[in-house]
PAZAPA-4460 file (N, C-alpha, C; in steps of 0.05 Angstrom, whole numbers, plus 32768, in hexadecimal, padded with zeros to 4 digits):
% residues 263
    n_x    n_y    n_z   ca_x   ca_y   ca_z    c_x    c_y    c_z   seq   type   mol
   8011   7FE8   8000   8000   8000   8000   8012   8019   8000     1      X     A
   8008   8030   7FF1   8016   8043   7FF2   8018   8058   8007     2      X     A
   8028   805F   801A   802C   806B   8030   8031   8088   8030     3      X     A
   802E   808E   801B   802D   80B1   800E   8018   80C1   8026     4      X     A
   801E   80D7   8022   8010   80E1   803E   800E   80FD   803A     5      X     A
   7FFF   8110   8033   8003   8131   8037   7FFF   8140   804D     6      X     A
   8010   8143   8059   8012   8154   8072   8017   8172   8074     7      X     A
   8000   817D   8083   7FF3   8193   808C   7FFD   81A3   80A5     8      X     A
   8014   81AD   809F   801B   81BF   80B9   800F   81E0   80BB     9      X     A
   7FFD   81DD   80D7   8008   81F8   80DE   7FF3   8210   80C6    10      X     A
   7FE4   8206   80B7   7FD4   8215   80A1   7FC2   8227   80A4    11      X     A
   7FC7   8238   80A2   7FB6   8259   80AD   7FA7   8268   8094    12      X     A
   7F98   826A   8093   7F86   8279   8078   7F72   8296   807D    13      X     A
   7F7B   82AD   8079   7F65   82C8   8078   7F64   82CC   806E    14      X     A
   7F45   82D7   8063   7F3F   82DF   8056   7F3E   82FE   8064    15      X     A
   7F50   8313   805E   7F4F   832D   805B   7F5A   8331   8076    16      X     A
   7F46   8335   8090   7F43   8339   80AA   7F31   831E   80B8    17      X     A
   7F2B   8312   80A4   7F1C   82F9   80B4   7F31   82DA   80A6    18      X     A
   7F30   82D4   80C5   7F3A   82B6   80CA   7F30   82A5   80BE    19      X     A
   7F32   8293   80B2   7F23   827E   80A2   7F2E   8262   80AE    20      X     A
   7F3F   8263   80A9   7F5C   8246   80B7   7F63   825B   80D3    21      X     A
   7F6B   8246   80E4   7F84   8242   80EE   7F89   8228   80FC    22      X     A
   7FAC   8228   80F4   7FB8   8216   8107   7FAE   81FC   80FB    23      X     A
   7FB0   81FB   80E4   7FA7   81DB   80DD   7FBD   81D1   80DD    24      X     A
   7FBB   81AC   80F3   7FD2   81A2   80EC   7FC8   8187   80E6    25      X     A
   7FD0   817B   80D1   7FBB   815F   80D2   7FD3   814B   80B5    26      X     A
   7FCD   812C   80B6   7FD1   811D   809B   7FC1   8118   808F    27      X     A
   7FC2   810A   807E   7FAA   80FF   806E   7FBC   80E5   8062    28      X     A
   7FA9   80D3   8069   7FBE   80B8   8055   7FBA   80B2   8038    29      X     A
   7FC8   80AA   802F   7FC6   809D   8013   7FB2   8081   8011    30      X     A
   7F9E   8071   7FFE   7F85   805B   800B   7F7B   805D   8017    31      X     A
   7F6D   8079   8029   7F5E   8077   8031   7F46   8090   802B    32      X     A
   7F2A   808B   802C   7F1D   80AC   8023   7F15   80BD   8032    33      X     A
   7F27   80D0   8030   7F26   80E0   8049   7F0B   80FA   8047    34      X     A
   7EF6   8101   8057   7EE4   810D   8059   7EED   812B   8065    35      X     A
   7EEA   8146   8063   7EF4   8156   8071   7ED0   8162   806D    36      X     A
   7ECC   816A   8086   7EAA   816C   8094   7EA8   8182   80A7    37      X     A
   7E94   818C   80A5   7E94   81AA   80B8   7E7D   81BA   80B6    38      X     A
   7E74   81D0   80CA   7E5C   81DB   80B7   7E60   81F4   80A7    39      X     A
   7E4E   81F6   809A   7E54   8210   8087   7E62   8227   809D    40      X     A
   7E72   8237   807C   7E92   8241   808F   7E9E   8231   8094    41      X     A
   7E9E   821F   8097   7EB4   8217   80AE   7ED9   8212   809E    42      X     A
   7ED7   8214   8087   7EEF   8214   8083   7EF6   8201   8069    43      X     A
   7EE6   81ED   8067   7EE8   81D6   805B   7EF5   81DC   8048    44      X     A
   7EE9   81E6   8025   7EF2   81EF   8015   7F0D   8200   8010    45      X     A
   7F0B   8212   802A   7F20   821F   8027   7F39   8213   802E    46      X     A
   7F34   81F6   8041   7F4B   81F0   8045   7F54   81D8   8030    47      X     A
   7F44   81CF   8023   7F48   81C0   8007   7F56   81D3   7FF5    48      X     A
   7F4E   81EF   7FF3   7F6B   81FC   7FDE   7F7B   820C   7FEF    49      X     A
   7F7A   8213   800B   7F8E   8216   8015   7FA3   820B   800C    50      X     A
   7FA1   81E7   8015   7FB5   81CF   800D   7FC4   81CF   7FED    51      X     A
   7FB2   81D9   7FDA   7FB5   81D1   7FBB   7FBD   81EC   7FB0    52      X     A
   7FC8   8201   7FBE   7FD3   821A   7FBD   7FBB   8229   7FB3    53      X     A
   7FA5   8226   7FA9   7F8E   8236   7F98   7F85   8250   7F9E    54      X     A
   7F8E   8257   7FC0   7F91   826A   7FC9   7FA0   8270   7FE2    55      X     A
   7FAE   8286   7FE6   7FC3   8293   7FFB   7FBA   8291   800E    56      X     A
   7FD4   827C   8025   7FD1   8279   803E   7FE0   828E   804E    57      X     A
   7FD8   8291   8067   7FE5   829D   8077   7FFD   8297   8086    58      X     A
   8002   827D   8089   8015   8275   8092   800F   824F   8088    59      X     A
   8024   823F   809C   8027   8226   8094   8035   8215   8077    60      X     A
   8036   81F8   8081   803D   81EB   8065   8028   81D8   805B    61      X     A
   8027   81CC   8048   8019   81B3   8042   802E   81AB   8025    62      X     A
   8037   8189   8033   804E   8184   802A   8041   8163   8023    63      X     A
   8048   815B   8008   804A   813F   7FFC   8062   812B   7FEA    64      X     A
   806B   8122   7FF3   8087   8114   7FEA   8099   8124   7FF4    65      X     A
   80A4   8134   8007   80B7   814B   8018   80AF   8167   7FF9    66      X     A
   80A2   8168   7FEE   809B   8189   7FE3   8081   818E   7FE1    67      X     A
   8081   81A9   7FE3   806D   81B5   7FEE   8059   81A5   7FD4    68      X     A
   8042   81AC   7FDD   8027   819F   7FC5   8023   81AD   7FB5    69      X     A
   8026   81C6   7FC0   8016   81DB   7FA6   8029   81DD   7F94    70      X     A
   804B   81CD   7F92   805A   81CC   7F7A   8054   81B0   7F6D    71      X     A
   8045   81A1   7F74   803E   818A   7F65   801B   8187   7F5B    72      X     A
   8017   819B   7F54   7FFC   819F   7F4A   7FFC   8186   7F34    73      X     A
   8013   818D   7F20   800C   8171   7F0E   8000   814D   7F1D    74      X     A
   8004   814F   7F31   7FFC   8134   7F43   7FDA   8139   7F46    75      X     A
   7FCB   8149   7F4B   7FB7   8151   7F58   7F9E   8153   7F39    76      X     A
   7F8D   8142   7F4C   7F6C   8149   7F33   7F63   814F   7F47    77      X     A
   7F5B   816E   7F42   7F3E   817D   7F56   7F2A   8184   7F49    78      X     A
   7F11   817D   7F52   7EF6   8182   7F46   7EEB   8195   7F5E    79      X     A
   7EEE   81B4   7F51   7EDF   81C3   7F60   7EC3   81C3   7F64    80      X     A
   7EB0   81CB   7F7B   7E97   81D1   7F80   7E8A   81D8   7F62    81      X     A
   7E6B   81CC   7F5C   7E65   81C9   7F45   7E5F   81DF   7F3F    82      X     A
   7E50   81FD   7F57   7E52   821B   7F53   7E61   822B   7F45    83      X     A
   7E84   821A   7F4C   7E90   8230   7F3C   7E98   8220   7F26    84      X     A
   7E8E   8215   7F11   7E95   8211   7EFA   7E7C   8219   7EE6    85      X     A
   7E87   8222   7ECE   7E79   823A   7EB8   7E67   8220   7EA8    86      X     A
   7E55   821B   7EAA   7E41   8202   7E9E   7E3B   820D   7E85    87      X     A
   7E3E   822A   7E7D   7E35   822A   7E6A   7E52   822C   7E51    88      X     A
   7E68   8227   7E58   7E77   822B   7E4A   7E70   820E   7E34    89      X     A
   7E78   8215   7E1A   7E74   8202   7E01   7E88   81E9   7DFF    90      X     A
   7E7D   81D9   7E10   7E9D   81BF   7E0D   7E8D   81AD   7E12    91      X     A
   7E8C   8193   7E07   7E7E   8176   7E09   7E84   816B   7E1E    92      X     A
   7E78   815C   7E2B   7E84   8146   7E3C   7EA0   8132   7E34    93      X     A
   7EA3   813A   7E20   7EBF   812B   7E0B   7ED2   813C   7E1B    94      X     A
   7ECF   8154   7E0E   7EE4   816F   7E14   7EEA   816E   7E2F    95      X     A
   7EDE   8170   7E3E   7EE0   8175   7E54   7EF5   815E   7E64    96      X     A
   7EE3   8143   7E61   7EFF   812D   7E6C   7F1B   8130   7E5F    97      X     A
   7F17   813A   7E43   7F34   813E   7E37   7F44   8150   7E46    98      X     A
   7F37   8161   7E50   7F4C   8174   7E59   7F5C   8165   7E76    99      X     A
   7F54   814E   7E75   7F5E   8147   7E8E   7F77   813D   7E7C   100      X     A
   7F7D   813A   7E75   7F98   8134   7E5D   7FA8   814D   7E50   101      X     A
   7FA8   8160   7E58   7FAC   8176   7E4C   7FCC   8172   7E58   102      X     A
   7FD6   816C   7E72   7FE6   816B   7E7D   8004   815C   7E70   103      X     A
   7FF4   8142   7E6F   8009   8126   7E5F   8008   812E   7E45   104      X     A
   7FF9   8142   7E36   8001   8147   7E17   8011   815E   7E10   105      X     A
   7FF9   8174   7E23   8006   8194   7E20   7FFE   81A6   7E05   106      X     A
   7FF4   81B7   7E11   7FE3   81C9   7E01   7FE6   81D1   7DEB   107      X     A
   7FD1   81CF   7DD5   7FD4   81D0   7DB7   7FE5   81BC   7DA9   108      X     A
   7FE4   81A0   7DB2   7FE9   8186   7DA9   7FDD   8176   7DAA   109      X     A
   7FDE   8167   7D91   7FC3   8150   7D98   7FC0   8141   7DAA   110      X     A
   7FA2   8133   7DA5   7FA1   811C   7DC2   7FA9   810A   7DB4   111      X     A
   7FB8   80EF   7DC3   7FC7   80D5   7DC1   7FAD   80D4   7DB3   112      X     A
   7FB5   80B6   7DB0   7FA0   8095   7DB6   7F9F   808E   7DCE   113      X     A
   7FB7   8092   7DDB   7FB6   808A   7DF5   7FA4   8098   7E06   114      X     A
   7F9E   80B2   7E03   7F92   80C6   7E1C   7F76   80C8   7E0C   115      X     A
   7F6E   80BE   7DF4   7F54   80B7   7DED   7F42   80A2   7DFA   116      X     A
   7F5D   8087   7DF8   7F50   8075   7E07   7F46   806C   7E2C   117      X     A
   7F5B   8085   7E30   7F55   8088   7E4C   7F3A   809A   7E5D   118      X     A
   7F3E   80AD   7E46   7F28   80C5   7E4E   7F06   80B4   7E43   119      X     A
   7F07   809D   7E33   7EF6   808D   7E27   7EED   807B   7E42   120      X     A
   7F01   806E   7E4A   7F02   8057   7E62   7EF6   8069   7E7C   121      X     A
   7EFC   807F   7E87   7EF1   8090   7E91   7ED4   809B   7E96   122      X     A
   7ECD   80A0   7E7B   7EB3   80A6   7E75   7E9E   808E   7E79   123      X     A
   7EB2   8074   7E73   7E97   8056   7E7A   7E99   8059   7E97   124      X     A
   7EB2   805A   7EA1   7EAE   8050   7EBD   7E97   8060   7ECE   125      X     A
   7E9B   807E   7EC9   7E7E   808D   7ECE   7E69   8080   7EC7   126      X     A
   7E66   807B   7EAF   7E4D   8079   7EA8   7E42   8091   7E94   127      X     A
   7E55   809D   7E8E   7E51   80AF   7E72   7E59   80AC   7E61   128      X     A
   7E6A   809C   7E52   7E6D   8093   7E37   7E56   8098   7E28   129      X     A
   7E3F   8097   7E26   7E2A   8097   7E14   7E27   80BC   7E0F   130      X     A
   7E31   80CC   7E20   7E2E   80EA   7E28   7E3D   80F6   7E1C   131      X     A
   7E55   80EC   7E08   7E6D   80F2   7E03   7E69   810C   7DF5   132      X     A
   7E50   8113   7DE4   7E4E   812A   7DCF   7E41   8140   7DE1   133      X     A
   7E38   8138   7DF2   7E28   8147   7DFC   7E27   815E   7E09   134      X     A
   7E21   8177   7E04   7E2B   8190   7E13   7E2A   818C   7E2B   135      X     A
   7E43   8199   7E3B   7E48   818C   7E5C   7E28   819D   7E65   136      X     A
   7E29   81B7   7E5D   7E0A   81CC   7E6C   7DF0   81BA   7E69   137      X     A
   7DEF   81A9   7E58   7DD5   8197   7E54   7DD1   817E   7E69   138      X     A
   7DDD   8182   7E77   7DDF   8167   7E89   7DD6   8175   7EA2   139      X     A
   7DD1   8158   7EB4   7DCA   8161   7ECE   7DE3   8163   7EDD   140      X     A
   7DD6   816C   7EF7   7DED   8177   7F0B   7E02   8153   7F09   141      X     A
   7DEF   813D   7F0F   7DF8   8129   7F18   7E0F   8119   7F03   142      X     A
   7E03   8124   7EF0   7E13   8119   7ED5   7E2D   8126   7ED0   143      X     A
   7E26   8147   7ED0   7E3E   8159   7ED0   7E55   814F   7EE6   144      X     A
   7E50   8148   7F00   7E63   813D   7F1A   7E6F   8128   7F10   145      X     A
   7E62   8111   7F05   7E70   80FE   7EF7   7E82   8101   7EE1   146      X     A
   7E7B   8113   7ECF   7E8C   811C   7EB9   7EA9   8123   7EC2   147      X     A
   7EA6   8130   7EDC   7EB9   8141   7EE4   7EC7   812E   7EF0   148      X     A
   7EC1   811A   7F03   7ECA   8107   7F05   7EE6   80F3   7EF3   149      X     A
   7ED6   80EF   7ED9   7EE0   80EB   7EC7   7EFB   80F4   7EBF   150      X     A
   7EED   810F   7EC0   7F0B   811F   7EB9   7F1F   8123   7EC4   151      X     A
   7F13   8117   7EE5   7F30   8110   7EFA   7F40   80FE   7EFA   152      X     A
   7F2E   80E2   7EFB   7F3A   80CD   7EE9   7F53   80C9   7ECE   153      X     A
   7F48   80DF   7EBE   7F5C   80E0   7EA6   7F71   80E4   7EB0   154      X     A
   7F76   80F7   7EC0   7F86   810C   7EC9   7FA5   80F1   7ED5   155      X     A
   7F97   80D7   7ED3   7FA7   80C4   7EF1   7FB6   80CF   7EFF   156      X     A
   7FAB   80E3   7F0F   7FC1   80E9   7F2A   7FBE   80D7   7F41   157      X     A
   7FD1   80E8   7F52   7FD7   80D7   7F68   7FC7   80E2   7F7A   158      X     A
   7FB8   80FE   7F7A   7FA9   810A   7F91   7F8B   8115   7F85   159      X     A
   7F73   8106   7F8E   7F5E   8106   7F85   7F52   8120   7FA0   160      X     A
   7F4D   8137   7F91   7F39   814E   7FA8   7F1E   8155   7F98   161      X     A
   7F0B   814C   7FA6   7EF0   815C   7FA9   7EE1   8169   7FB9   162      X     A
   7ED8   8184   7FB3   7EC9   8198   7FC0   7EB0   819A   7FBA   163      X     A
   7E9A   8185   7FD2   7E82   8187   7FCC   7E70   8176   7FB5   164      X     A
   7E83   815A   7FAD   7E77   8147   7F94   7E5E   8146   7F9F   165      X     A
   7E50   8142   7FB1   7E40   8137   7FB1   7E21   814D   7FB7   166      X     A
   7E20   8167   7FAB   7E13   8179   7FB2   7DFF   817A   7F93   167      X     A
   7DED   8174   7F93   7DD2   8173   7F7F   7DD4   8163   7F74   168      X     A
   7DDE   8147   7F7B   7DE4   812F   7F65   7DD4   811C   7F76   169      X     A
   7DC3   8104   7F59   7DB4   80ED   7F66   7DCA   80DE   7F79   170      X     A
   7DB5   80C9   7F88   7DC1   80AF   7F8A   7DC9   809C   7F7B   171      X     A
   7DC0   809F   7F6B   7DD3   808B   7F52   7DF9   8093   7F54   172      X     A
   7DFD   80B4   7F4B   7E11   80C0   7F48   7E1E   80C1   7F60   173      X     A
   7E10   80C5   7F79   7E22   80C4   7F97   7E33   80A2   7F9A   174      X     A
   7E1C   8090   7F95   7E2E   807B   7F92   7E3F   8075   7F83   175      X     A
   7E41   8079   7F66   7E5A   807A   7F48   7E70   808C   7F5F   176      X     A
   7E6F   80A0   7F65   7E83   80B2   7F77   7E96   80A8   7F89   177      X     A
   7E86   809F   7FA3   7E91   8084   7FB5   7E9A   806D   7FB0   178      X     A
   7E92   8058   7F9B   7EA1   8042   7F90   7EB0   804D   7F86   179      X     A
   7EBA   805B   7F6D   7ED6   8063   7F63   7EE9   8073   7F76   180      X     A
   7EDC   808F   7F88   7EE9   8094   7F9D   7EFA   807A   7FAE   181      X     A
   7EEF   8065   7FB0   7EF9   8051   7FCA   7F0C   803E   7FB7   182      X     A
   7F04   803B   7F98   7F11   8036   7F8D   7F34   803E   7F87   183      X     A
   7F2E   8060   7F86   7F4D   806A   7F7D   7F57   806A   7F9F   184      X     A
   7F43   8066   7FBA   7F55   805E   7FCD   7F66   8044   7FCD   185      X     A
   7F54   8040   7FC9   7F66   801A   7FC9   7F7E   8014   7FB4   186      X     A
   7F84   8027   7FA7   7F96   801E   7F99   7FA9   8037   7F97   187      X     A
   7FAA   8045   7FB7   7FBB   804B   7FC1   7FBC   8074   7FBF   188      X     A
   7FA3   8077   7FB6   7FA3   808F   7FAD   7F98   80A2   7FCA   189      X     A
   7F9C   80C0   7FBF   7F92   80CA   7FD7   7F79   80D5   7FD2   190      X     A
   7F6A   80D6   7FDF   7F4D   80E0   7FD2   7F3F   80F4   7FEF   191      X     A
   7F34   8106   7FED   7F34   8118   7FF4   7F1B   8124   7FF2   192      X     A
   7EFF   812A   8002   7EE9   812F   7FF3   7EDE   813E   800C   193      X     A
   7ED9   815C   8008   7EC9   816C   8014   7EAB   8163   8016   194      X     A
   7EA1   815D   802B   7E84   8159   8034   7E74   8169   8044   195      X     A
   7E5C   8170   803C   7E55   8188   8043   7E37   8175   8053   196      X     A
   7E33   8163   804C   7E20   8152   8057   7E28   813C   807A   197      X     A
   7E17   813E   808B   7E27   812A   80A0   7E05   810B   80A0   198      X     A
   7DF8   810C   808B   7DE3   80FE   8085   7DF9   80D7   8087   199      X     A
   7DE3   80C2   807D   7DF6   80AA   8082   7E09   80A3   806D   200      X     A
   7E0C   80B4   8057   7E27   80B5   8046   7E3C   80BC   8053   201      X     A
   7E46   80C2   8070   7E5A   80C6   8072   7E65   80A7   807B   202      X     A
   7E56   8094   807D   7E60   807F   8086   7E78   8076   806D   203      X     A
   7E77   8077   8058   7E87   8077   803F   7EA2   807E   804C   204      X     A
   7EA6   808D   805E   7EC5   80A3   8059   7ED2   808F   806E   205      X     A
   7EEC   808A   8064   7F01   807D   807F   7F08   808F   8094   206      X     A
   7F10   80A5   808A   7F24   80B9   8097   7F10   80D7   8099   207      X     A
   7F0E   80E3   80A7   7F04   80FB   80AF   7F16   8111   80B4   208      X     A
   7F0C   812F   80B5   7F1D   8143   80BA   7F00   8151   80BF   209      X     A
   7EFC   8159   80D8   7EE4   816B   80E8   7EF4   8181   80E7   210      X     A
   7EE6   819F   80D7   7EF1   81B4   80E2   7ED9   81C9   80F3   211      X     A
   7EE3   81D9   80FA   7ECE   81F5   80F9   7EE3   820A   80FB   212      X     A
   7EF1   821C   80E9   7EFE   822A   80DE   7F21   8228   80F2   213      X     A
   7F1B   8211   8100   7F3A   81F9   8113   7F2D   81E4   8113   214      X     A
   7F4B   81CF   811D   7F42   81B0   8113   7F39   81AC   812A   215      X     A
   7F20   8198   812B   7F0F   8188   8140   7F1A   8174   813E   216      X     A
   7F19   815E   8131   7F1E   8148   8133   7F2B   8140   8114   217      X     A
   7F41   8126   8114   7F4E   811B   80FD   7F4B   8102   8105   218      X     A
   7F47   80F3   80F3   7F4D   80D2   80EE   7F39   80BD   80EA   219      X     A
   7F30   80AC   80F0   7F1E   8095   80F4   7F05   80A3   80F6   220      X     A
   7EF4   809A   80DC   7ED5   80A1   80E6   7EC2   809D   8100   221      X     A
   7ECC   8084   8107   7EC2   8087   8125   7ECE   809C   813C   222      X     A
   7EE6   8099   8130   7EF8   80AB   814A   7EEA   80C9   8147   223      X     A
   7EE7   80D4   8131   7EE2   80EB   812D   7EC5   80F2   8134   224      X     A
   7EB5   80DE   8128   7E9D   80E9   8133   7E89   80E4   814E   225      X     A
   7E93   80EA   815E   7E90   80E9   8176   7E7D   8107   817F   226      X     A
   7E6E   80FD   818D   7E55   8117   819C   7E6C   812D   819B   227      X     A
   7E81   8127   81B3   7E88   8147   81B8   7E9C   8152   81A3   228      X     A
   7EAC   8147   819A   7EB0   814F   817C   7E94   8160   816E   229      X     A
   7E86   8157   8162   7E76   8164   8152   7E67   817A   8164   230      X     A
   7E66   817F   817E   7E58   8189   818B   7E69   81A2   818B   231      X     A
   7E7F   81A2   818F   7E97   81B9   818C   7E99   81C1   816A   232      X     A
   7E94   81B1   814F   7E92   81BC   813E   7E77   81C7   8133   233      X     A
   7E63   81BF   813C   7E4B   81C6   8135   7E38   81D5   814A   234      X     A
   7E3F   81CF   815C   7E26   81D2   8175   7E0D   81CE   8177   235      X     A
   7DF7   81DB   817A   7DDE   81CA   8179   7DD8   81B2   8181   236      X     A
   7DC0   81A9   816A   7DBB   8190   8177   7DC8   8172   816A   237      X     A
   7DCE   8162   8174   7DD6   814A   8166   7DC7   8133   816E   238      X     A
   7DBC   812B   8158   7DA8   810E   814E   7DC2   80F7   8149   239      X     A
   7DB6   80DB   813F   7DC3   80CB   8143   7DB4   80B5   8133   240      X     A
   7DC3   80A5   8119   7DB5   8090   810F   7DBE   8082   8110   241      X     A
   7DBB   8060   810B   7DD4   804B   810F   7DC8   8042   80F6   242      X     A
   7DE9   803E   80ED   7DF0   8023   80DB   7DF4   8009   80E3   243      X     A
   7DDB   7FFD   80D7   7DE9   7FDC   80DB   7DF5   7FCC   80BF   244      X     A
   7DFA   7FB9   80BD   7DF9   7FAB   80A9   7E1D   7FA1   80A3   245      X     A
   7E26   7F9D   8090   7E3D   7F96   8084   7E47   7FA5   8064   246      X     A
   7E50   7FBB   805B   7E5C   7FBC   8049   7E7A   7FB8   803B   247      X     A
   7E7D   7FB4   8028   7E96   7FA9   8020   7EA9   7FBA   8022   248      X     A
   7EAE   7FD3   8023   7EBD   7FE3   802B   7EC2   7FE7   8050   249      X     A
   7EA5   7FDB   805B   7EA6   7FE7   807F   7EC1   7FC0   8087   250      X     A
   7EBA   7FC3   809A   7EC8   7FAD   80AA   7EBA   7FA4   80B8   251      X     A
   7EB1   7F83   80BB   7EAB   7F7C   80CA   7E83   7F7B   80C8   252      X     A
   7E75   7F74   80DA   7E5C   7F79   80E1   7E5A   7F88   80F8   253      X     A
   7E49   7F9B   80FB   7E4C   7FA8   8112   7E35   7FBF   8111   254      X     A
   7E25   7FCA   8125   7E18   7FDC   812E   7E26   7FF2   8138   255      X     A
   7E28   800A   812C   7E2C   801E   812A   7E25   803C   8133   256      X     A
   7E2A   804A   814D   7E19   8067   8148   7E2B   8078   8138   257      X     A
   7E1F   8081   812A   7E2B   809E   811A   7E17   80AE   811E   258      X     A
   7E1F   80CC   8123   7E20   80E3   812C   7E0F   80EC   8112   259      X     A
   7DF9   80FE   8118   7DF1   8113   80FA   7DEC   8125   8108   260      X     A
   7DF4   813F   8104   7DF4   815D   810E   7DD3   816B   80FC   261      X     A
   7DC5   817A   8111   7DB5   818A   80FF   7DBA   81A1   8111   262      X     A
   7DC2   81B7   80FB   7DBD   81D7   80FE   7DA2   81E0   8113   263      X     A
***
């Protein structure tokens, strides 16, 4: 298994006169899918491009293979929040996974065979191959997330980040998300997915990162979600559902409380 690891010292983020970060110190492992969870504000996002240099920190490092990350951008597929991308711009669902190849060819050169057949392999494993012509703005939210998907895939990096996949998309598409997510864990990748939901999809995530604009809690989904943990990131009231059953990703058979926060 790959033991790659990006480590988070010390990470401070303002915006202007207001604090956003401080003092993040945390890892994240390589195989496993790590959840970073919090309530609105609380940091999440920002500390997803904190990490990926996307915008100016105040202080700290965030370091992968001993150099900093934000010099290895070529390693990294990030699929930003589906808000900030232009839906109406004119590019197919083709176009769009291609550009996840833009990198291994380089601009104003053609595409292989090779990076055809990948951005092709891509598109099935979603479940959009049949969508290939299709203007990305004509699609649903759930379809567009998958596309995008896709286009991370092409990309084969080593560090998979998403901000918010799972925000106006069916259940069909939340699940395609989580199998391939658990997929590029298992075969050693780092995967990385802002959740803005604490509903029973978080049982999916191995690894947690609780913030509210400082870290609450890191590590083991159980470890992390614990009453007073979330009670210090959320406050209010906290409800409670249990999982029973056996999935192929959980361990074991076992009865479960997990924590769900409501505002």
């Amino acid at each position: 298994m790959n033991q790659a690891k990006i480590t988070v010292s010390h990470l401070a983020v303002h915006y202007r006169t207001v604090e956003a970060l401080r003092d993040i110190t945390l890892q994240i492992q390589a195989g496993k899918l790590t959840g970073i969870i919090g309530p609105n504000g609380a940091g999440k996002s920002t500390l997803l491009k904190g990490m990926l240099g996307l915008i100016p920190v105040t202080g700290g490092s965030v370091i992968y293979n001993d150099k900093p990350l934000h010099e290895q951008l070529g390693r990294i597929a990030y699929v930003p929040q589906r808000s900030q991308i232009d839906w109406t711009y004119p590019a197919t669902v083709w176009d769009v996974v291609m550009m996840g190849r833009v990198r291994q060819t380089g601009w104003f050169r053609r595409f292989s065979n090779v990076s055809r057949r990948i951005v092709l392999e891509a598109l099935t494993k979603v479940g959009m191959d049949s969508y290939r012509d299709r203007p990305i703005g004509e699609l649903s939210g759930g379809q567009q997330q998958r596309v995008f998907l896709a286009r991370s895939l092409a990309q084969e990096a080593d560090i998979f980040c998403f901000d918010e996949p799972f925000v106006g998309v069916d259940k069909k598409t939340e699940n395609i998300l989580f199998e391939i997510f658990h997929e590029l864990a298992e075969v050693g990748k780092i995967v990385i997915v802002v959740n803005h939901d604490l509903g029973e999809s978080i049982t999916n995530f191995d690894d947690l990162i609780l913030l509210n604009k400082e870290l609450i809690a890191v590590g083991d989904r159980q470890v992390v979600l614990q009453e007073e943990n979330l009670y210090r990131a959320y406050g209010g009231k906290v409800g409670f559902f249990v999982e029973r059953g056996n999935r192929e990703h959980l361990t074991g058979n076992r009865e479960q409380l997990v924590n769900r926060m409501y505002n």
